[in-house]
RODO-2510 file (C-alpha; in nm, 4 decimals, decimal comma):
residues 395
     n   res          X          Y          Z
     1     x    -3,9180    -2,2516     0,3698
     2     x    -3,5929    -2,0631     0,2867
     3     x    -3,5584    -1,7219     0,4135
     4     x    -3,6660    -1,4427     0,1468
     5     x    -3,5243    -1,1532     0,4037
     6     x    -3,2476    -1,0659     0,1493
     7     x    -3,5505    -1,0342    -0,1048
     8     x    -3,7267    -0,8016     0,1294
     9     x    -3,4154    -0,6039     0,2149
    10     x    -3,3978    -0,4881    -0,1341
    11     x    -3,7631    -0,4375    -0,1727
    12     x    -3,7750    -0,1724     0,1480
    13     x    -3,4653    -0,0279     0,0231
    14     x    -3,6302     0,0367    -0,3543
    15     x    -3,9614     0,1866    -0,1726
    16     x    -3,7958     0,4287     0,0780
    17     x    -3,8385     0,7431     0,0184
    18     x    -4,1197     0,7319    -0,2112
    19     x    -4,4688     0,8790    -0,2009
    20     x    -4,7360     0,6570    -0,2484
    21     x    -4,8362     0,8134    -0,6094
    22     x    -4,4963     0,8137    -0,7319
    23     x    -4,3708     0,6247    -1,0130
    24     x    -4,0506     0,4610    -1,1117
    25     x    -3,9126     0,4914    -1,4318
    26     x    -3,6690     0,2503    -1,6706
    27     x    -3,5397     0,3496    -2,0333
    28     x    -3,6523     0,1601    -2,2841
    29     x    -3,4924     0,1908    -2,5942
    30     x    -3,4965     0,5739    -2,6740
    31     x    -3,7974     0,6588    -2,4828
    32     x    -3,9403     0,6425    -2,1188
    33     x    -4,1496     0,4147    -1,9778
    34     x    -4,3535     0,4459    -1,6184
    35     x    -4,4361     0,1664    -1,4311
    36     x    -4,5811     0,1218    -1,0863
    37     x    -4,3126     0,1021    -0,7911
    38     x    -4,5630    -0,2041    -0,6749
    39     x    -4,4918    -0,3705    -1,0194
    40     x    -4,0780    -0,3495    -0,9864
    41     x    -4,1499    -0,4693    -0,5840
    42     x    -4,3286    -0,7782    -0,7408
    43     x    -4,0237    -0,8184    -0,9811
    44     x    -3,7612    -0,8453    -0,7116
    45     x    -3,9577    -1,1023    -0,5064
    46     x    -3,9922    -1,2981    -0,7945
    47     x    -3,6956    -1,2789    -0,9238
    48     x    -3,5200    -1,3947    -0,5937
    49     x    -3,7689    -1,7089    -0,5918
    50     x    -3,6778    -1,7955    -0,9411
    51     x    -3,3452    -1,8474    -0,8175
    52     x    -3,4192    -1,9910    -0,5333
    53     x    -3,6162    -2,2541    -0,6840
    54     x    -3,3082    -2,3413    -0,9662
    55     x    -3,1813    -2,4961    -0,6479
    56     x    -3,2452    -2,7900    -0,4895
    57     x    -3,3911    -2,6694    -0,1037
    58     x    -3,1387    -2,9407     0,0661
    59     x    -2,8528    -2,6898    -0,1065
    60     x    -3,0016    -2,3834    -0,0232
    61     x    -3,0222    -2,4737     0,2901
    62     x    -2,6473    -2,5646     0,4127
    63     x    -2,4587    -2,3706     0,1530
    64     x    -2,5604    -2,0324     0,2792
    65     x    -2,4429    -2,1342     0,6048
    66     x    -2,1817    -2,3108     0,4783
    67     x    -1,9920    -2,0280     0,3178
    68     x    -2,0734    -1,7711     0,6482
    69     x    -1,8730    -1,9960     0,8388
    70     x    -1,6210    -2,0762     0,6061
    71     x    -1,5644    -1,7487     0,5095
    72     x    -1,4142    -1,6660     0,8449
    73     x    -1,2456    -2,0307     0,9317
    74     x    -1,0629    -2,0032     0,5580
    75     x    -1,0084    -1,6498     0,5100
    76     x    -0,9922    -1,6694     0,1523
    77     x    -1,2023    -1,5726    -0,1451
    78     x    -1,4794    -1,8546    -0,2410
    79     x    -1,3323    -2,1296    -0,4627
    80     x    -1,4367    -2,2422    -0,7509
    81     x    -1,5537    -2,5883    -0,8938
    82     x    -1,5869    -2,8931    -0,6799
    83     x    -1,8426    -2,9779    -0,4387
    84     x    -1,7495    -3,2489    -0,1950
    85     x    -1,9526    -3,5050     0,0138
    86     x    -1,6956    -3,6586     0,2904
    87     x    -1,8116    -3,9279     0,4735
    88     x    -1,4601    -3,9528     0,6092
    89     x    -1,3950    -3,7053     0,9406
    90     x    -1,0460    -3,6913     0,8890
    91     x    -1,0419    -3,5675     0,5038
    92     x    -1,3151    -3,2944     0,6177
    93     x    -1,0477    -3,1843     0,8260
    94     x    -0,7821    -3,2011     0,5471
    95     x    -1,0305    -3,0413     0,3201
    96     x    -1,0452    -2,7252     0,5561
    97     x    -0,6754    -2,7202     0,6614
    98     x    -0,6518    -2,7222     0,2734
    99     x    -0,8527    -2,3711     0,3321
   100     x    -1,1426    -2,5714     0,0643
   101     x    -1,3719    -2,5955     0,3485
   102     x    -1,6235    -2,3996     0,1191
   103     x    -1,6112    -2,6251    -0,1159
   104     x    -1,8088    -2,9017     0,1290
   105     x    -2,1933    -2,9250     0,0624
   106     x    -2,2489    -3,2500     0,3300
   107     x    -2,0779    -3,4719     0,5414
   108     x    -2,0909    -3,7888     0,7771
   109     x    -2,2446    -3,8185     1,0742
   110     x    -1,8359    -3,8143     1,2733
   111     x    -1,7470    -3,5220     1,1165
   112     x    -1,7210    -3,2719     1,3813
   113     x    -1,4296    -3,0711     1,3201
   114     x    -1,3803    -2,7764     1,2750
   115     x    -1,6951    -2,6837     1,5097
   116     x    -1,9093    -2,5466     1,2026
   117     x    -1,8972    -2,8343     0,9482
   118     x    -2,1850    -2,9578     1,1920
   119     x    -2,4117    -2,7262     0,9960
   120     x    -2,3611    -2,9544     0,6892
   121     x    -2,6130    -3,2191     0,6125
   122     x    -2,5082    -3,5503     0,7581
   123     x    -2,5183    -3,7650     0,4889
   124     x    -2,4398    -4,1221     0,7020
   125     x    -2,5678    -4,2431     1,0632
   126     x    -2,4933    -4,5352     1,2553
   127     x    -2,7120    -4,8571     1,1565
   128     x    -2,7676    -4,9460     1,5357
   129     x    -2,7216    -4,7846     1,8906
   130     x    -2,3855    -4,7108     1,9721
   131     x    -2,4877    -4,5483     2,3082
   132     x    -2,4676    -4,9074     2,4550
   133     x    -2,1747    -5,0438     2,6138
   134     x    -1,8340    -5,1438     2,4320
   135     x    -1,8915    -5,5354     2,4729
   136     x    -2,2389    -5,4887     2,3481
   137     x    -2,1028    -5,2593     2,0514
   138     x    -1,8460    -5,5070     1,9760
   139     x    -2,1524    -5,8418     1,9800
   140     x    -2,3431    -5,6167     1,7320
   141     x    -2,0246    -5,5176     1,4732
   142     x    -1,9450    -5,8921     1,4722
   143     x    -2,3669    -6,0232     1,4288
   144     x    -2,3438    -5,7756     1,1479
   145     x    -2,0637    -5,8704     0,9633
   146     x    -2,1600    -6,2202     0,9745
   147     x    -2,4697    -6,1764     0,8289
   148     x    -2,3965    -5,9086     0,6060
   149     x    -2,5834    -5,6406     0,7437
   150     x    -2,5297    -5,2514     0,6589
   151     x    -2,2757    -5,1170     0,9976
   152     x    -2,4234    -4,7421     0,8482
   153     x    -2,6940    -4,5978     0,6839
   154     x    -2,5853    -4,4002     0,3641
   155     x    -2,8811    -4,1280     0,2733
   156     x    -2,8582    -4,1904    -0,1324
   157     x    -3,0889    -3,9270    -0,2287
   158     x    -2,9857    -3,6532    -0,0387
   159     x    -2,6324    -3,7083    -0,1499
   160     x    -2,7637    -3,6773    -0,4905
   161     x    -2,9870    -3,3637    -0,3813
   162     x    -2,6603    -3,2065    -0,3186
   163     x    -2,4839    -3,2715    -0,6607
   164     x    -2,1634    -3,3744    -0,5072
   165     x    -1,8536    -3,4030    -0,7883
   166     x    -1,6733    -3,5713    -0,5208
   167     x    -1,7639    -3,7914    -0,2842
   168     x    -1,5070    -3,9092    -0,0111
   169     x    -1,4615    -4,2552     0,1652
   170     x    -1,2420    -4,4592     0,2718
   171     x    -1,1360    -4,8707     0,2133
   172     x    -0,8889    -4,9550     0,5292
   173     x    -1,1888    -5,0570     0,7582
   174     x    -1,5172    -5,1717     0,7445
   175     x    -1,6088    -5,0529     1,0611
   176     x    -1,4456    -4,7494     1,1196
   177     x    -1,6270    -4,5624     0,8177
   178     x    -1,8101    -4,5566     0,5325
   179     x    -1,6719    -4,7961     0,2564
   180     x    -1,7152    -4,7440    -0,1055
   181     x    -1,8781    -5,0515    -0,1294
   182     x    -2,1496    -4,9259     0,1231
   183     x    -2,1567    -4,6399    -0,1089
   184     x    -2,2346    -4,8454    -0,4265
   185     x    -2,5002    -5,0412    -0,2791
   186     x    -2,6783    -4,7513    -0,0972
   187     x    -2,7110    -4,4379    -0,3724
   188     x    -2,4833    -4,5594    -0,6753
   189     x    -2,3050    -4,1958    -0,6747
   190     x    -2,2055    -4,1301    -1,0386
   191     x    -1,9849    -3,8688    -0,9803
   192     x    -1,6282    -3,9186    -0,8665
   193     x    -1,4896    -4,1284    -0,5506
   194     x    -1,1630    -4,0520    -0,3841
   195     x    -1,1232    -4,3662    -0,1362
   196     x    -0,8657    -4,3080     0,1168
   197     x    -0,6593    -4,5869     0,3144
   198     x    -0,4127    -4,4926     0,6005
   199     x    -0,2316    -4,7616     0,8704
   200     x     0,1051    -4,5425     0,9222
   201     x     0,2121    -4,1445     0,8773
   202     x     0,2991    -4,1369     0,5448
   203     x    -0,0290    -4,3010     0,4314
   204     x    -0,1339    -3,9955     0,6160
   205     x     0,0421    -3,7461     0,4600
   206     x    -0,0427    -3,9389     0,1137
   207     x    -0,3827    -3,8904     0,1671
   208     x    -0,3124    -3,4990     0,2444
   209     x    -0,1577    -3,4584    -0,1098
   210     x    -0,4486    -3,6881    -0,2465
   211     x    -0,6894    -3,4180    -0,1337
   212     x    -0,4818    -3,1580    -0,2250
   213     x    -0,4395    -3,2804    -0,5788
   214     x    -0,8078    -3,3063    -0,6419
   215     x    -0,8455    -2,9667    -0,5409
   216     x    -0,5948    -2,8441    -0,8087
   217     x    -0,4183    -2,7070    -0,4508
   218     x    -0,0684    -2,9347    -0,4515
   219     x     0,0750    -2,6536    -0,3561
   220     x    -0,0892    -2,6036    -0,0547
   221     x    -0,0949    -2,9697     0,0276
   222     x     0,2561    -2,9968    -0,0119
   223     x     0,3126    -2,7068     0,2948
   224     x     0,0772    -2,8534     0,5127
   225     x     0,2595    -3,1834     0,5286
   226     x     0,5549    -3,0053     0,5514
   227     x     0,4428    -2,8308     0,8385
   228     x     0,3372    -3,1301     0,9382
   229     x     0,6332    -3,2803     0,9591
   230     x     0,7987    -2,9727     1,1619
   231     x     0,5450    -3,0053     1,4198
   232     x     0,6542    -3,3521     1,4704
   233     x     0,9919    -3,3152     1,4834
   234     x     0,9571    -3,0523     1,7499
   235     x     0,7328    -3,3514     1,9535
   236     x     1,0422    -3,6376     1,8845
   237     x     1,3173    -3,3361     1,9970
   238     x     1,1655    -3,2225     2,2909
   239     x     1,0830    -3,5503     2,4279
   240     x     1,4129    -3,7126     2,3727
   241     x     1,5302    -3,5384     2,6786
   242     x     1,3825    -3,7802     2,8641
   243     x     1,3751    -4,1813     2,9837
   244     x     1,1571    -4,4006     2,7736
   245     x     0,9069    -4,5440     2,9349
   246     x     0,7148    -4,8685     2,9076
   247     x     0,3414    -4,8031     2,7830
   248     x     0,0218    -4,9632     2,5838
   249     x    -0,2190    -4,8138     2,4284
   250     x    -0,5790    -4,9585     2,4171
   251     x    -0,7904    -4,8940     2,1099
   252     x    -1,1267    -5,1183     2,3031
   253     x    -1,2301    -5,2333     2,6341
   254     x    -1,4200    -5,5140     2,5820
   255     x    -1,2649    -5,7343     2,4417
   256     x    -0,9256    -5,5477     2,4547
   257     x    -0,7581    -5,4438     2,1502
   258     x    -0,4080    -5,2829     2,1407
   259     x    -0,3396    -4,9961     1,8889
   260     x    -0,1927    -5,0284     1,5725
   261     x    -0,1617    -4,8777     1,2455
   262     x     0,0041    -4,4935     1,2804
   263     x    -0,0073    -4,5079     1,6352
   264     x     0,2821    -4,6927     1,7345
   265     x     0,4824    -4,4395     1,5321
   266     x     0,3110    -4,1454     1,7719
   267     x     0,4364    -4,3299     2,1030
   268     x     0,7775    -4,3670     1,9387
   269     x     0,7803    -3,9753     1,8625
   270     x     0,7000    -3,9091     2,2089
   271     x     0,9621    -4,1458     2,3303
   272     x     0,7773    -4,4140     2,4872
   273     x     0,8444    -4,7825     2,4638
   274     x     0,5587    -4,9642     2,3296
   275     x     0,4552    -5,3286     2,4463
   276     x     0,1687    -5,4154     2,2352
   277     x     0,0716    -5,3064     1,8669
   278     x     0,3150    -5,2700     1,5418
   279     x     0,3435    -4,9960     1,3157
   280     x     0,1142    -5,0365     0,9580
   281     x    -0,0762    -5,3836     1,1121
   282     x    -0,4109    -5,3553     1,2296
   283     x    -0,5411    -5,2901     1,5548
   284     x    -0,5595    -5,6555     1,7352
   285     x    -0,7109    -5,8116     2,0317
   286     x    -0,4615    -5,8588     2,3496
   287     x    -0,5731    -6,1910     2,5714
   288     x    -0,6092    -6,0322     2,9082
   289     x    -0,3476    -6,2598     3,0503
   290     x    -0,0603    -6,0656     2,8049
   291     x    -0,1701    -5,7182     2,9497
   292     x    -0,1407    -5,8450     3,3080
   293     x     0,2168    -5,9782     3,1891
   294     x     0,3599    -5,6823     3,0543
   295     x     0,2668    -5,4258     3,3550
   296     x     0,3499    -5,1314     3,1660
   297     x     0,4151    -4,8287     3,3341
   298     x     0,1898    -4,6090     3,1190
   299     x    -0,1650    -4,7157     3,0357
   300     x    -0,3368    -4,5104     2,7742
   301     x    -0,7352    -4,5635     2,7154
   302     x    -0,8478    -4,4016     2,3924
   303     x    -1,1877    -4,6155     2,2520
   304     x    -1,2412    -4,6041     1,8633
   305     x    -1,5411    -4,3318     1,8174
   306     x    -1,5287    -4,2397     2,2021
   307     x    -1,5005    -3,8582     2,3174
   308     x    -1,3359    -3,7997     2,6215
   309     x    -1,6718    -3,8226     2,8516
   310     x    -1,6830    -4,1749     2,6660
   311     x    -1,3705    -4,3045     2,7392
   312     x    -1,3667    -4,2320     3,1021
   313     x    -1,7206    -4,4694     3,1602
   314     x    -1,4863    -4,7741     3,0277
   315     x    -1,2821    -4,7401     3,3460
   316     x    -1,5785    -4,9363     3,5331
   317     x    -1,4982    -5,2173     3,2385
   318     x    -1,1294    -5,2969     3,3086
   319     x    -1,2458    -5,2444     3,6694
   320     x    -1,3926    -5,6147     3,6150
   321     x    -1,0754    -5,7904     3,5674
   322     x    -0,9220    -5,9129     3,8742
   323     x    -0,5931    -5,8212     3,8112
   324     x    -0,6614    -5,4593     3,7220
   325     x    -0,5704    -5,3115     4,0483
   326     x    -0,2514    -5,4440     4,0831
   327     x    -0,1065    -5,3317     3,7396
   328     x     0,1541    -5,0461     3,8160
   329     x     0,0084    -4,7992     3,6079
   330     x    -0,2991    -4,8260     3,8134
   331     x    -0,1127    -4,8215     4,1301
   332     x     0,0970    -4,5191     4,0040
   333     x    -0,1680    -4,3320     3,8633
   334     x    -0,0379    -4,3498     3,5262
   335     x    -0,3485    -4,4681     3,3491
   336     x    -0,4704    -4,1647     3,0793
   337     x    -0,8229    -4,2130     2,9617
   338     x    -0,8742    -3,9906     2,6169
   339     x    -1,0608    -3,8733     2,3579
   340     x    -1,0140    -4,1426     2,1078
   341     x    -1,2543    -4,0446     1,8408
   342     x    -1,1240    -3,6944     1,8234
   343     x    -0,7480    -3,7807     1,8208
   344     x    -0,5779    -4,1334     1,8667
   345     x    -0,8245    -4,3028     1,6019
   346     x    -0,8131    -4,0606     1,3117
   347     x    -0,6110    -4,0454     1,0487
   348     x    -0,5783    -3,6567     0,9630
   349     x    -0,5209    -3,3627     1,1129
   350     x    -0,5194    -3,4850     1,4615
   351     x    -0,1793    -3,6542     1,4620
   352     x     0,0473    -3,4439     1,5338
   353     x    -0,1904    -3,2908     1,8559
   354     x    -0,2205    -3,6619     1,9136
   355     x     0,1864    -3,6860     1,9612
   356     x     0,1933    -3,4213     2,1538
   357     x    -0,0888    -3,5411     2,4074
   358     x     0,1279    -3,8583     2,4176
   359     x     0,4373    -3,6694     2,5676
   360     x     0,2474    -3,4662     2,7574
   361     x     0,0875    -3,7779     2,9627
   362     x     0,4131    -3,9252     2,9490
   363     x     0,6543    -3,6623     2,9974
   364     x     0,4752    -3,4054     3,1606
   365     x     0,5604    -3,1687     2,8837
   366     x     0,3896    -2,9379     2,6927
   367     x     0,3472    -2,8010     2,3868
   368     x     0,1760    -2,4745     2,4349
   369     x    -0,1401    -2,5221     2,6363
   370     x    -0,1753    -2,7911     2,8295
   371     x    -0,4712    -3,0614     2,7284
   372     x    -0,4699    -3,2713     3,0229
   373     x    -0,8668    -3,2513     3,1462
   374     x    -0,9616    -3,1403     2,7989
   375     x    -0,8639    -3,3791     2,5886
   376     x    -0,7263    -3,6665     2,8442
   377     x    -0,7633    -3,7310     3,2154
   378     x    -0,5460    -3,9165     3,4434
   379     x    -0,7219    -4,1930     3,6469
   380     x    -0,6336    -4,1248     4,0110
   381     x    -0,3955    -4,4157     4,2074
   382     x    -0,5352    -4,7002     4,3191
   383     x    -0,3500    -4,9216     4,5994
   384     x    -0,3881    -5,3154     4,5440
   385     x    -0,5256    -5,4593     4,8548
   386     x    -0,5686    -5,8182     4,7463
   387     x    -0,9737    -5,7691     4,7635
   388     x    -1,2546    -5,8053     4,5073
   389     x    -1,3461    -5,5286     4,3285
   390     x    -1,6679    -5,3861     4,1294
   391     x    -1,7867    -5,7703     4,1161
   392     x    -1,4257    -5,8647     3,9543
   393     x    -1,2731    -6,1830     4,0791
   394     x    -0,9798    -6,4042     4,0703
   395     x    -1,0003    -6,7185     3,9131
***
């Protein structure tokens, strides 16, 4: 049950200091009438369930909570109008860099940023384990497809508990997120449906001013890119000082899929040379064969949907290839593992921090505080001996 302690604030407040004969009074037209203090207690209770009750409880429940937190990570006065469903993690964090977190009544099961939109109902969940391994993960996605089975559950009715005006998706995967189509079949949402679709920066800052604009806050939106913008600038300037060099960036293990979409933009910010992956193109498969080819010096591991912790367990799965140990990134110590589903796979707020992390692991520089160990980790050397590894052989 909600809590009624704002209810019984009030009523201790309205019987201290009275006897327990005393009376209250209220005017009534021209004259005085007396009623029993335990009568006007009773009144307040009710009154305070009445409202209550005009509410749907899955409301109640997060949008209390909901505007405590936002109230300090906004510092603004409450907003008016919309209330948003995002089953996208990067437009919840547009939505609160927007300073309309407030204005979010649920979200999807990836939105984790900032730290309290957790206390939002999670209107989405994975349709199948994902704890498994990344070969198993990638079996499953594929069985699915094939056969047309749902990749996420969509909870319909609370979505319509929470009598969302917008709901937010997104139509450039089918894997990475809920699709309108999943939408549609699942709850039918009437209200209305921003669908967002990002493969380079300025799709990115696009879907900013999107947001922005159905907020009635272009304004706003129109500073945050800018300062956007500025932030990487400062990456592409500072790095410059420095030699390019060679690197790939792995969005899966198993099989192995190279980056694409905004993030060979990010390497070319922080000055590095990319070998595999093209700017606005999809993120595709690499035959292992190409990878052992291009030796880069700079290996960077970030695994769609995979936190740091993640990341770092799919070292013992390129471990398997033969050829692994004698790459010269591995050799150097110039393989990153990182936290992939908090900054190289989404398209929002993240990018600019993701640039950044990119020089740092390449560079060595930083920008403010460094993140190596809390958002990235350097695997240590490893010197190729010719021998067979973790059960990895040559052919």
């Amino acid at each position: 049950m909600p809590s009624l302690s704002g209810s019984a604030v009030v009523a201790g407040n309205f019987k201290e200091g009275m006897g327990p004969q005393q009376r209250s009074t209220i005017a009534i037209g021209d004259g005085v009438a007396e009623m029993p203090k335990r009568f006007w207690i009773v009144m307040v209770v009710l009154g305070a369930c009445a409202r209550l009750v005009a509410t749907p409880f899955a409301v109640r429940r997060y949008s209390a909570g909901t505007l405590s937190f936002t109230g300090q990570a906004n510092r603004q006065e409450r907003l008016p109008g919309v209330r948003i469903v995002s089953l996208l993690a990067s437009a919840t964090e547009i939505v609160c860099a927007l300073g309309a977190g407030e204005m979010l009544v649920g979200r999807s099961h990836e939105c984790d940023h900032p730290e309290w939109v957790r206390r939002l109902p999670a209107c989405s969940d994975p349709a199948f384990d994902v704890s498994v391994s990344s070969g198993e993960i990638d079996r499953e996605v594929r069985r699915r497809i094939r056969a047309g089975e749902p990749l996420y559950h969509i909870h319909g009715e609370l979505i319509r508990e929470l009598h969302a005006d917008l709901l937010i998706t997104q139509s450039h995967c089918e894997v990475c997120a809920v699709t309108p189509g999943a939408v549609e079949r699942s709850c039918g949402h009437g209200g209305r449906q921003l669908s967002l679709s990002a493969s380079s920066l300025e799709e990115i800052f696009d879907s900013m001013l999107r947001i922005a604009r159905q907020l009635a806050l272009e304004e706003q939106g129109n500073v945050l890119v800018a300062r956007e913008r500025r932030r990487l600038d400062v990456v592409r300037d500072k790095a410059g000082r420095f030699r390019r060099p060679t690197v790939v960036m792995l969005e899966w293990t198993n099989p192995l899929f190279a980056m694409g979409n905004w993030g060979p933009e990010l390497v070319d910010i922080a000055n590095g040379e990319l070998l595999h992956g093209k700017t606005g193109e999809y993120s595709a498969a690499v035959p292992a064969e190409q990878l052992r080819r291009a030796d880069p010096e700079y290996l960077i591991v970030a695994p769609c949907g995979f936190d740091l912790e993640r990341s770092l367990r799919e070292r013992s799965v390129l471990e398997q290839y033969w050829w692994w140990h004698e790459l010269r990134a591995v050799q150097n110590g110039k393989v990153a593992f990182a936290d992939g589903n908090r900054f190289f796979n989404r398209s929002g707020m993240s990018v600019s921090q993701t640039a950044e992390i990119i020089a740092e692991i390449l560079h060595g520089v930083s920008f403010g505080e460094k993140t190596e160990g809390i958002h990235w980790r350097r695997s240590e050397a490893k010197v190729a001996q010719g021998l067979i590894r973790n059960g990895a052989s040559r052919p």
